[in-house]
N, C-alpha and C positions, 0 to 999 in steps of 0.2 A: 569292826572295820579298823584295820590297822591305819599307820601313816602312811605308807607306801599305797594302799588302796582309794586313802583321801586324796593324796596329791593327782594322783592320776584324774577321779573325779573332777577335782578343781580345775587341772588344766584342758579337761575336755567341755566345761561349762564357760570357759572363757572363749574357746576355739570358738562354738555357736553361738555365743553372741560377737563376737567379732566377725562370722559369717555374716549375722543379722544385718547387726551396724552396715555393713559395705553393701549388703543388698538394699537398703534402704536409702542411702547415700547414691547408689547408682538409678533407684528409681528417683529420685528426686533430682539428678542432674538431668535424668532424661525428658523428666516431665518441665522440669526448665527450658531446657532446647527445643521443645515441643512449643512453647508459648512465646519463646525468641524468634522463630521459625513463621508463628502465624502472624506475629508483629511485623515482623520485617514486608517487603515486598513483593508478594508471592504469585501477579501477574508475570509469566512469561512469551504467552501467545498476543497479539492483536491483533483483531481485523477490522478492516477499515477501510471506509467509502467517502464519498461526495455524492450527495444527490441535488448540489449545483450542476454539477461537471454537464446531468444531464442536456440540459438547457443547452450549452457548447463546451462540446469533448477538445480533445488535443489537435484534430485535424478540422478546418472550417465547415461547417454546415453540419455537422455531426454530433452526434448526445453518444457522450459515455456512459454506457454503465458497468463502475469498476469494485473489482475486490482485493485490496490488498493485506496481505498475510506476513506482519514481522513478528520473527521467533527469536527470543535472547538462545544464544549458544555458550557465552561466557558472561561473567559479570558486568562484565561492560562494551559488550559485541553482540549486535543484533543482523539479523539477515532479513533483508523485505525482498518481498514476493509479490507483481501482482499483475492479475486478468484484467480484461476488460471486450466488452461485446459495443462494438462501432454503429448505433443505428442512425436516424434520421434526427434531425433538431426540431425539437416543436418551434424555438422562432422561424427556422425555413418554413416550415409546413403553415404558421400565421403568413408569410409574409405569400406563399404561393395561393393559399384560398384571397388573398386580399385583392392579388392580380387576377386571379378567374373570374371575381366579383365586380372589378369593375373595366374587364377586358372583354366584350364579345365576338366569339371567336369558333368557328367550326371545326379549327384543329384539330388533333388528337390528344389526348389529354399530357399534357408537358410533365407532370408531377415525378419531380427526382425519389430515385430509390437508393439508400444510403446502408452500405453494407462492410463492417469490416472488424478488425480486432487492435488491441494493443499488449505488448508485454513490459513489464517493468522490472529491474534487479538491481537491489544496493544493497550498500554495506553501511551499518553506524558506529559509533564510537560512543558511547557515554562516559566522558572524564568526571571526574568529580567523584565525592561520595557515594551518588544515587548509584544505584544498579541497574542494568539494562532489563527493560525498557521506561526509562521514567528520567525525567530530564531533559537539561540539555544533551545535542547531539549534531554528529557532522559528518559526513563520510560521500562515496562515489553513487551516484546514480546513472543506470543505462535505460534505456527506455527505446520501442520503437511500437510504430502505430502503423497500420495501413488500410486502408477503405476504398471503395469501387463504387464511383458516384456514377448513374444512369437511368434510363430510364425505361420504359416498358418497350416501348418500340424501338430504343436502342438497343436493351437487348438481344433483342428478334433478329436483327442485323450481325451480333457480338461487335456493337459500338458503347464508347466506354470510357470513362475517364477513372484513372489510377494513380491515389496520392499515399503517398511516404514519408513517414516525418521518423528523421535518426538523429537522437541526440545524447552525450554523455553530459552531466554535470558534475558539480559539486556542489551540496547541500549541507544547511544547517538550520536548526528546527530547536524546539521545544517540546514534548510529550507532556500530558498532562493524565492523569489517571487517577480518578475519583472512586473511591472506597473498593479498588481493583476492579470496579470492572469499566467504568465510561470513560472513555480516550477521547483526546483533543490533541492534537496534532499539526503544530504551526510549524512550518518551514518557509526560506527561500534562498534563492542561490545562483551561478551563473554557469554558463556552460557553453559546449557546440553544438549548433542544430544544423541539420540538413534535411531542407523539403524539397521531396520533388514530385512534379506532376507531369502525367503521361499519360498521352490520347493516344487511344484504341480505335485507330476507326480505317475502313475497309482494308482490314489487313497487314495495316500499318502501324507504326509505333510513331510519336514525335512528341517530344519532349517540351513542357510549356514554359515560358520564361517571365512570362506578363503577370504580375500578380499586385499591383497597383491598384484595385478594386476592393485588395483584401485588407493591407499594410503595411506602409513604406518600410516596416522594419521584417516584412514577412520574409523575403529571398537573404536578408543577410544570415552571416552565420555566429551572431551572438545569441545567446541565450537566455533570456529571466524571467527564472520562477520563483513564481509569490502564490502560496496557497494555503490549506487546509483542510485536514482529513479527519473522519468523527469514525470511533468503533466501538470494539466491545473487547474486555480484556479477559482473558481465562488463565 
């Protein structure tokens, strides 16, 4: 083997290990980023209920039962989502077995049927360090509700009472998110509300104004919400 045959050698044993080195160095950044990666915050979905809300939904005499879906789209921008199915309130339904019990009466059976829906859509903001969704947080909420309170022989008639609740706020909350998956979810905020209710009765529309039974603050158009949402983070 001359000199000319060694050099060449030499610089082709150098070539593959400076191949080696950099493939190694490259699996090792990635297996770093990989472990940064599961470190960090890796909830980006949550869904999330009240199963108080049951008991009394958004619009009076009513249990909700709701599902709300916020998805992070940016670091710190989250978008909520949410259904909700309008039935009957177990307190109404205590409070109407209590009156059949100690009312005698050969009527027709009075017992209200409570049907309807709600949808809800905001926007949040997570400042700070944290990443969306975990943290503090503030941003727009729209919301509307409506239900069809009546009863079996109204029905039959197509008589009918039809309530409306429309309101925009402004929200600010805390997220809380335990080992990525269990959400706790405190908010409260102020806003516009608009309720309104309408009798449907023989063929007619009229619009109700009296709501003094329900709460002096029901017909105004402020807003305040105090609550709290529990989910599951994926």
């Amino acid at each position: 083997m001359n000199l000319w045959h060694f050099f060449i050698l030499m610089l082709c044993s150098i070539s593959a290990y400076a191949q080696t080195d950099a493939h190694h160095k490259a699996q090792k950044d990635s297996l770093k980023s990989l472990l940064k990666t599961r470190h960090s915050p890796a909830a980006l979905v949550v869904y999330k209920t009240n199963p108080f809300s049951i008991m009394w939904g958004p619009i009076p005499y009513t249990a909700e039962y709701k599902l709300i879906r916020e998805m992070a789209f940016a670091p710190h921008s989250s978008f909520v989502f949410g259904i909700s199915f309008l039935g009957k309130s177990p307190l109404l339904s205590a409070a109407e077995n209590a009156q059949q019990n100690t009312t005698n009466t050969s009527a027709p059976d009075p017992e209200l049927k409570v049907r309807g829906w709600r949808f809800q859509m905001g926007y949040r903001y997570y400042p700070g360090k944290r990443r969306a969704p975990r943290g503090f947080w503030c941003g727009p909420q729209l919301s509307w509700a409506n239900a069809i309170i009546s009863t079996k022989s109204w029905n039959a008639a197509n008589n009918y009472l039809e309530v409306t609740h429309f309101n925009v706020n402004a929200l600010a909350g805390y997220q809380i998110i335990i080992r990525d998956k269990v959400s706790f979810d405190f908010f409260f905020g102020l806003g516009y509300k608009k309720n309104t209710w309408w009798e449907h009765y023989a063929g007619r529309t009229y619009v109700i104004h009296d709501f003094d039974d329900i709460t002096p603050l029901y017909s105004t158009h402020i807003k305040i919400t105090l609550g709290i949402n529990f989910g599951l983070a994926f």
